[in-house]
Each structure stands twice: as C-alpha cells, then as structure tokens.
N, C-alpha and C positions, 0 to 999 in steps of 0.2 A: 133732476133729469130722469128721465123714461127710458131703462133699463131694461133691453129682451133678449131673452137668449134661447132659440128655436133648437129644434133638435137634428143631430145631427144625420146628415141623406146621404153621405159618402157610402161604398158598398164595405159593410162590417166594421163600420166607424161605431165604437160603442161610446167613445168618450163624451162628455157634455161638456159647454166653456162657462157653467157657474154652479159652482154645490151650494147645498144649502147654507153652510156656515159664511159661501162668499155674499150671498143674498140678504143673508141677516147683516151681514157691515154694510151692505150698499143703502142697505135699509132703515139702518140706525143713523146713516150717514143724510136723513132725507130725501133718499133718490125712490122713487116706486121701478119693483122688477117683476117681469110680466118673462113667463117660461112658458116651453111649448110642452103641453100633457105630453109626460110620458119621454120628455127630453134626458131624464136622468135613470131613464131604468137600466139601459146598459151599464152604469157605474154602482147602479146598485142603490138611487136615490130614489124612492117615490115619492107621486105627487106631494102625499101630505106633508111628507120633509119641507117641504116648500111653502107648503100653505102656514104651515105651522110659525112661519119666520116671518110671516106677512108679504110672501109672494102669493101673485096673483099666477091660476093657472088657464090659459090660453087655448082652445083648440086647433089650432093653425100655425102652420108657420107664418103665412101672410098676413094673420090678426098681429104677430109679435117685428113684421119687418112694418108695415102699417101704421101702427101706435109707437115706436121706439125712436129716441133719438139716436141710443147708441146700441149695435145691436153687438154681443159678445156671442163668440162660437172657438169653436179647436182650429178645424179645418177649413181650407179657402172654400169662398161659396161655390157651388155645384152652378151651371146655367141658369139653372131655375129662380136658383134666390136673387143670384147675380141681377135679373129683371126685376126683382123687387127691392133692389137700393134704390135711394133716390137724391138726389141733391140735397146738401148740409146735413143728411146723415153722416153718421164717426159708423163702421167697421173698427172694430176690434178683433181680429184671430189670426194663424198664420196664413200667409199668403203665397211664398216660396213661387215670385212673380218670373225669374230669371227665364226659368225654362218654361214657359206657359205663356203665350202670346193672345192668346184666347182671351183669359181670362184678364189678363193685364189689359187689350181693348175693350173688353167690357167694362169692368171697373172705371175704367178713362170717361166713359159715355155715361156712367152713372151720376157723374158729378159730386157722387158719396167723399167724404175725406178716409180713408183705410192706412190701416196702423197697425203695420207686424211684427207678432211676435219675435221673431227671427232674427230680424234688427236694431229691435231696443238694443242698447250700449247700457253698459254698467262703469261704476268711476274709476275703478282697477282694471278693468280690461273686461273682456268677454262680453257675452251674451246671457242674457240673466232669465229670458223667458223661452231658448231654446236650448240651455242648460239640464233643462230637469227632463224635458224627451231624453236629450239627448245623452243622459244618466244611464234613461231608462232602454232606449233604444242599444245602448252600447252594451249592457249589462243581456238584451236579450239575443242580441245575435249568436254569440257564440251555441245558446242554446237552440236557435232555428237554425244555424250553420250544423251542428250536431244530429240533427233529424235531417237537414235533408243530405249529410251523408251516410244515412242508410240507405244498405242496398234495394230496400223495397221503392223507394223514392228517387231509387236512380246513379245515388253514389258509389260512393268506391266501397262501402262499409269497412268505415274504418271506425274504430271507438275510439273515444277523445282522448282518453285514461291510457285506452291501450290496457294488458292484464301483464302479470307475472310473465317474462319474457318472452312479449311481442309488446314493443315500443309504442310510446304514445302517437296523435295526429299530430300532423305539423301545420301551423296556424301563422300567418303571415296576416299582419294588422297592419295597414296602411294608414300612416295619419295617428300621430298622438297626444291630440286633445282630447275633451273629455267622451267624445265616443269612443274612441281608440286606446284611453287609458282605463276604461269600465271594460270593455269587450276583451281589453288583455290579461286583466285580473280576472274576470269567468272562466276565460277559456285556460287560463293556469290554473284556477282554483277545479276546475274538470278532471288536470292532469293533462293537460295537453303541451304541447314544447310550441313557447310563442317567442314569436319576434316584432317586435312595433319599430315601423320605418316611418321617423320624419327629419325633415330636412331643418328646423330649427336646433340646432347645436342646446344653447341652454334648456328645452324643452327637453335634448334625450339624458342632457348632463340629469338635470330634476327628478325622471324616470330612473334613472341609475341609480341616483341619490337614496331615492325614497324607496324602490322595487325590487332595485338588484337582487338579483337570485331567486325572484318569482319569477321574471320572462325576461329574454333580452333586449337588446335594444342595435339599428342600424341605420343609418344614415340613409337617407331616399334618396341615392343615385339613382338612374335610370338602366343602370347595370345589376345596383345590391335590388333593386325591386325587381327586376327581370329574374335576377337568380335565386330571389327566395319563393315567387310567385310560381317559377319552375317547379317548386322542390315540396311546395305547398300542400297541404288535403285541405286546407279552407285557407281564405283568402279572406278579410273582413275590408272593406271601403270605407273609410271614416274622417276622408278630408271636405271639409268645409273653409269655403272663401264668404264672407257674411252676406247674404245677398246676393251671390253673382252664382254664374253658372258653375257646378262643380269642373274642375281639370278630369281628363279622359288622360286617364295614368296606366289604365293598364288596354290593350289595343287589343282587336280579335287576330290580328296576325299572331299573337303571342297564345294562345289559348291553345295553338297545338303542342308545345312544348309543357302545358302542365302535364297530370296526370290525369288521364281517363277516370271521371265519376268525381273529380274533385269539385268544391261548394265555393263559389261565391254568393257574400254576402253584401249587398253593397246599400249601406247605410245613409249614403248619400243621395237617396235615388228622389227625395223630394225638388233637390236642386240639379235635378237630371241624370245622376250618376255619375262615378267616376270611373267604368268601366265600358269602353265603346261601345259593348254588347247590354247594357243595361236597359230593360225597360219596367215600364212599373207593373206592377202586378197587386194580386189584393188578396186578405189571408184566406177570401175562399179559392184562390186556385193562384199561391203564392211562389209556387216555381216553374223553372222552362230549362232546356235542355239548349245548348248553342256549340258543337264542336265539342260534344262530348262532355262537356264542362255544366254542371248544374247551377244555376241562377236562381238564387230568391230575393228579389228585388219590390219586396211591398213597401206602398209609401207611407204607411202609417203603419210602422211596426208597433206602438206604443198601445194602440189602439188594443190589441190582444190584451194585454192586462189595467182594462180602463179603467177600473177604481183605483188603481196605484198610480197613474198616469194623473188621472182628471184629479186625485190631492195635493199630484206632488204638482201641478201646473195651475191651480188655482192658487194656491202655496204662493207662486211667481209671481201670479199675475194681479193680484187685490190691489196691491199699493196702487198700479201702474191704472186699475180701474177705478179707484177710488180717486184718483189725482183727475182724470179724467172727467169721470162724474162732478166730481166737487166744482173742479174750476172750469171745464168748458176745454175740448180739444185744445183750445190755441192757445190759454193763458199757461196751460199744464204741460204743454212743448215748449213753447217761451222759458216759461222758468226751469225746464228740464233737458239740457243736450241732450240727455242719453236717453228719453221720450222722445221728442223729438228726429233719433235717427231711428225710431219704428216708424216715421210719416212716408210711407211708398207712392200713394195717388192721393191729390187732394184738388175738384174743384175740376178737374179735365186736364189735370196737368201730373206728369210722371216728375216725384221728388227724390226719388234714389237714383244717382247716377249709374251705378253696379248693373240694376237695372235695364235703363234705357243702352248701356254698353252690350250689354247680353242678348238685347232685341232690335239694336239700332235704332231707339229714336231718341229722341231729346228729353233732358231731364231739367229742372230748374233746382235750386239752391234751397232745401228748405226756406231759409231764413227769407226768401222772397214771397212766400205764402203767410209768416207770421204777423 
C-alpha cells in the first residue's frame, strides 16, 4: 500500500500523523510512505529523518492525496484537502464529525472510506487513539487555565499554589476520565484545591481509592456542579460521549454567579464543548471574555507541545496503521470490532450512528459496509 502523510494546514497545528520510526515499520512492513516536505518540522522531524528510513519526500500536499491509498494525518481535513479525497481512498486521522456538518458532507461526497481516531474501541473499554491527546490535553489545561488566570490576560489573578497564608485556587474539573483525572493531578500537583465531578459512582469510588487526599471527588448533580462551578477560579471541561456531541453542562445563565476573571477551560471543545458559551479558538488567539468569565477553548490543545503529542499518538496509532496497510481497510475491520468502530464515512454513507444522531441523518450498521 501507498502510504502519505501531508502536512499539517490547521492554524498552529504543529503536529504530524507519521514520524519517522512509524514510517520505517510501514516500510519494513512493504508498504511505500511518501511525506509532504517539511510535514514534520513542527515536531522536530526533518526531511532527512525520513529519507533516511526509505521515505520518499513529496513537494505537495496534492502529490501525496494524488498518489496515496491511504492518506494518515492528526487533524480532520481543512476544505482544501477535503476536495482532494477521492473514491476508495482510506483517511486515516481524527475527525470529531458530531459537531461539524461541513465537513461530515463533504467527506459523504468524497466517497473516501475515513477512519477515526476518536472511535477506535479497545477490548477493555476506552479509547485507545484518543487516550494519549487526551493524557496530554488533560495534563495541559490546568497549566493554560493557570495563565489565563492572570490578571494581564483578564483573570481574577489568582495563583494556583496560592503563598504562605493566602489560600490556594479553587479548580472544579468536570468529568473523570482520563482528561479529568490527568487535569486533576496537575492542578493538585500546582497546589491548587480540586474537585472532579462525575456521575459514575464506581469511577469516583476508583479516584478515592487511588487519589484520596490529592484532590476531592463529587458526584455531578446538577446542583454539586452549579455549586462548585459558583465557587470555582477555574473550571476544567473534560466530559466525553465517544463520537457524539459533547452535553452543554454548564449554561451562560449560570456564568453570572461565578466569580468575575474566573478561567474556563473546556477540553471538550473538538466535540463542540461542554459549556453553552464555548467556541473554538486557536493558540494564536486562544481566549475570549463572555460575562466576565474567561474562555480558552482551542481545539487542538495538544498541538502546543507536538513532539510529546505526535510520539505519544504515533505510540497509538502504528498497530491500527500497520493492520490497515497490511490487510486492506475492510479485511482489518472485519477482523477488528474495535477497528472497525473507528469506520465514521465509507463509500457516501454515514457509519456512526452517534454521529448521524447529532446531525440528523441516517447512519447504516457498519457490518453492512464489510
């Protein structure tokens, strides 16, 4: 298989969707990988990384969507590429379709098969290729929630730590999976007083088990989160439904009872947010002001530290590429469920029901594509 992986167009997307180590297994594995010059220098890869491995290096993005069967990237295509799929092409990267309608008919019209990360399933549960963003996203908020409550940036300037008697910040994490359990150990390990609210009972027993007396833990009533969102200097977002649009848990009617200069962070903002006031933004002009209340809602938080991003997500993603390459989208879903629930469009037809629920159209059953 013909193997490309172009670079990334997103605004201050540094990351790439193949390093050089994943190119030399694609390569050992006999597939040829054709990269867009200069696709890996935001992560710190140059050409000759690549050449060195027996990739070939490309000047275009349209030489590499052009010649590719299967084209691998981080982030959903931009319009531009979008027009350069084409029928019984495989996409490979995330797609985060729910809340983008756009892109989801576009994709449709391409007749491309597209396969995201976001969705792949693992045999114990979770998500195994938006596990390691979402590591890395969870681990970074507390520290962008942290800058953007300084006061030069708008906040309340409160310091996380807090000093020798004047108290720490108060950090209200919504959602405790693995964003919400990385985001609650930084922002303790800061020194700040946290609380993680989810509504799975054995998920906060687990957190107790294992955390107790680094940060607390509360039940996500619609009362305990109204009252700690009150009482909050940051707010972190960090629930995910796999595929579907995130829930809008915290409302702007509620935003007058925080505190003036307080930081939402809402991690969820690829699957549209979970703050009614959310929208996205990008790290060159990553926050906004709404009722007093500071928003930093970029959707590719990861992207800030791309080299740590693009190893720990190639890390992820090899096996799921190499199945791919080796046996041919369909034999490598077939023999894979949890491949196979990354298949979102294949062919002019929407295969995630989550999905088509979140945009109102019709989905069909994987297994009626295989």
């Amino acid at each position: 298989m013909r193997i490309g992986c172009p670079k990334e167009i997103k605004p201050q997307e540094f990351r790439v969707g193949m390093t050089p180590a994943a190119a030399m297994e694609a390569i050992a594995h006999g597939h040829d990988v054709l990269i867009e010059t200069q696709a890996g220098l935001g992560s710190g890869f140059e050409d000759a990384e690549y050449q060195a491995v027996g990739a070939k290096i490309v000047d275009t993005a349209a030489e590499v969507f052009a010649s590719a069967d299967m084209v691998v990237k981080v982030k959903e295509p931009q319009p531009g590429e979008r027009k350069m799929l084409r029928e019984g092409q495989v996409l490979f990267t995330y797609l985060h379709l729910a809340p983008d309608p756009g892109q989801t008919h576009d994709l449709l019209a391409s007749g491309a098969t597209c396969i995201a990360y976001e969705t792949v399933t693992a045999p114990g549960g979770g998500l195994p290729l938006l596990a390691p963003m979402s590591e890395v996203a969870g681990r970074l908020a507390p520290q962008v929630g942290a800058w953007t409550l300084q006061k030069a940036n708008g906040g309340r300037g409160v310091l996380m730590g807090g000093v020798p008697g004047v108290g720490p910040a108060q950090v209200a994490v919504i959602g405790g999976g693995v964003v919400g359990t990385h985001a609650a150990r930084i922002a303790a390990g800061m020194g700040a007083d946290v609380t993680v609210l989810d509504r799975s009972l054995p998920r906060l027993r687990y957190l107790d088990d294992v955390f107790g007396g680094v940060f607390n833990t509360r039940f996500a009533s619609a009362g305990n989160t109204a009252e700690l969102v009150a009482q909050a200097d940051m707010v972190i977002g960090a629930v995910l439904i796999p595929g579907a649009a995130a829930p809008k848990l915290v409302t702007r009617a509620q935003l007058p009872d925080m505190k003036t200069g307080a930081a939402i962070v809402d991690v969820a903002i690829d699957q549209g947010g979970c703050f009614e006031t959310s929208k996205a933004t990008t790290h060159e002009d990553p926050i906004y002001e709404v009722d007093g209340i500071m928003h930093y809602c970029v959707a590719n938080m990861p992207g800030a530290v791309a080299r740590t991003s693009t190893i720990a997500l190639g890390n992820a993603t090899l096996p799921f590429l190499l199945s791919l390459a080796d046996l041919g989208w369909k034999a490598a879903c077939a023999a894979d469920p949890h491949l196979a629930a990354g298949l979102n469009v294949h062919a002019g037809k929407l295969t995630y029901a989550a999905v088509g629920e979140a945009l109102g159209l019709d989905a069909v059953p994987v297994a009626s594509v295989l």
